[in-house]
C-alpha positions as YAML, in Angstrom:
chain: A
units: angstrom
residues:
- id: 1
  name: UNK
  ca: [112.32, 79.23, 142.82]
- id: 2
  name: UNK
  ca: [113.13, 79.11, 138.95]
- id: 3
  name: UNK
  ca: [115.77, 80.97, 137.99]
- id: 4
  name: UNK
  ca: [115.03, 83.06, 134.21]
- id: 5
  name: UNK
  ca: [117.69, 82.65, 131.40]
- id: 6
  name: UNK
  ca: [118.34, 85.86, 130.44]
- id: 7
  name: UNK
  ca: [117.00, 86.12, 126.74]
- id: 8
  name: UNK
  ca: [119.80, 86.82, 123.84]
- id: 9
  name: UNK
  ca: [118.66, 88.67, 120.70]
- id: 10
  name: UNK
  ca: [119.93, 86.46, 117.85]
- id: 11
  name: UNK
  ca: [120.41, 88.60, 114.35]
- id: 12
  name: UNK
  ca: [117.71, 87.76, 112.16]
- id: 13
  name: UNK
  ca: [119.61, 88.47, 108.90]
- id: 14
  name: UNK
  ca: [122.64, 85.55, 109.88]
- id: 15
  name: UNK
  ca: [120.72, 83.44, 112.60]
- id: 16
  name: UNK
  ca: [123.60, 83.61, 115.09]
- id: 17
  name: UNK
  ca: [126.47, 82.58, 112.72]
- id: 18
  name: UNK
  ca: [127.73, 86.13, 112.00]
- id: 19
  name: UNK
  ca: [130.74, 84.53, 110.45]
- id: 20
  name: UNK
  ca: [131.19, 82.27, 107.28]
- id: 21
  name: UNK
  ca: [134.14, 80.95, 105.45]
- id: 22
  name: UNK
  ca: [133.26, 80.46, 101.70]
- id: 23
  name: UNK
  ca: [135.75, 77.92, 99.81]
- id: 24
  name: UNK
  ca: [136.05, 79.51, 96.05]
- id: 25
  name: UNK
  ca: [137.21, 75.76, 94.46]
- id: 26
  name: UNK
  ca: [140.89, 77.70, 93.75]
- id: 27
  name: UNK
  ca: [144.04, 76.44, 95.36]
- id: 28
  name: UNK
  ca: [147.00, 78.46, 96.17]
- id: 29
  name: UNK
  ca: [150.70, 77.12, 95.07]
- id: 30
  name: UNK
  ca: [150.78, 75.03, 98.38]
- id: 31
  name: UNK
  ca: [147.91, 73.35, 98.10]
- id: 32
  name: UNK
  ca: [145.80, 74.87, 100.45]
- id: 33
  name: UNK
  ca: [142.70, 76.22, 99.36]
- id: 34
  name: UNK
  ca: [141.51, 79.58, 99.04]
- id: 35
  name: UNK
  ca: [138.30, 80.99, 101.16]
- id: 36
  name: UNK
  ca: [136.81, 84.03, 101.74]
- id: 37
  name: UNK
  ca: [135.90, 85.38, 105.45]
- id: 38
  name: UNK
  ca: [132.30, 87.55, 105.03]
- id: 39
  name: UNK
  ca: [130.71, 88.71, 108.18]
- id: 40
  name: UNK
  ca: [127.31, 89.99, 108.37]
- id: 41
  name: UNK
  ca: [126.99, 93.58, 108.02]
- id: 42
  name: UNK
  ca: [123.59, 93.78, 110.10]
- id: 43
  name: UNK
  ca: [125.50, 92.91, 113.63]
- id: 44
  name: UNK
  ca: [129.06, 93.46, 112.24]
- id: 45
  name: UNK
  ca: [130.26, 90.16, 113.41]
- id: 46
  name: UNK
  ca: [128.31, 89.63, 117.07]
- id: 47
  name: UNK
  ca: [126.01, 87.18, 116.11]
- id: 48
  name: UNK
  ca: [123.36, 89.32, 118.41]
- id: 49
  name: UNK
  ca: [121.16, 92.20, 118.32]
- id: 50
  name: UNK
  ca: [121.20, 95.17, 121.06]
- id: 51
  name: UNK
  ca: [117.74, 95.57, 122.79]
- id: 52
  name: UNK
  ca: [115.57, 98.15, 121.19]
- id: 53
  name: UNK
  ca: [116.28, 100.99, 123.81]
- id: 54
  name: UNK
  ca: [120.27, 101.04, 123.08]
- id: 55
  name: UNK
  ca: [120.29, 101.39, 119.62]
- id: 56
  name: UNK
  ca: [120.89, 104.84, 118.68]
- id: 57
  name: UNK
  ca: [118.97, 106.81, 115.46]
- id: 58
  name: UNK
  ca: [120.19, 110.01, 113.62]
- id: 59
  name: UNK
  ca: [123.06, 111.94, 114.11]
...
């Protein structure tokens, strides 16, 4: 018998890559270059969505 993979809920605002290092063209004074770290605020980092009966609404 087949055996079901269970389904993951990928973020639709970042597409799974919930993390992205953005070079800004500067370098520091040892050469290495400076990037920003931005994560995406609609999972907060997870790359994945909770089902629709876990997420809580109001207080």
């Amino acid at each position: 018998m087949p055996q079901h993979a269970q389904i993951t809920r990928v973020c639709r605002d970042c597409d799974g890559f919930a993390t992205t290092a953005i070079t800004t063209g500067t370098r520091h004074r040892d050469g290495t270059r400076a990037t920003l770290r931005v994560t995406c605020p609609a999972c907060k980092g997870t790359g994945t969505t909770a089902p629709a009966g876990v997420v809580r609404a109001g207080r």
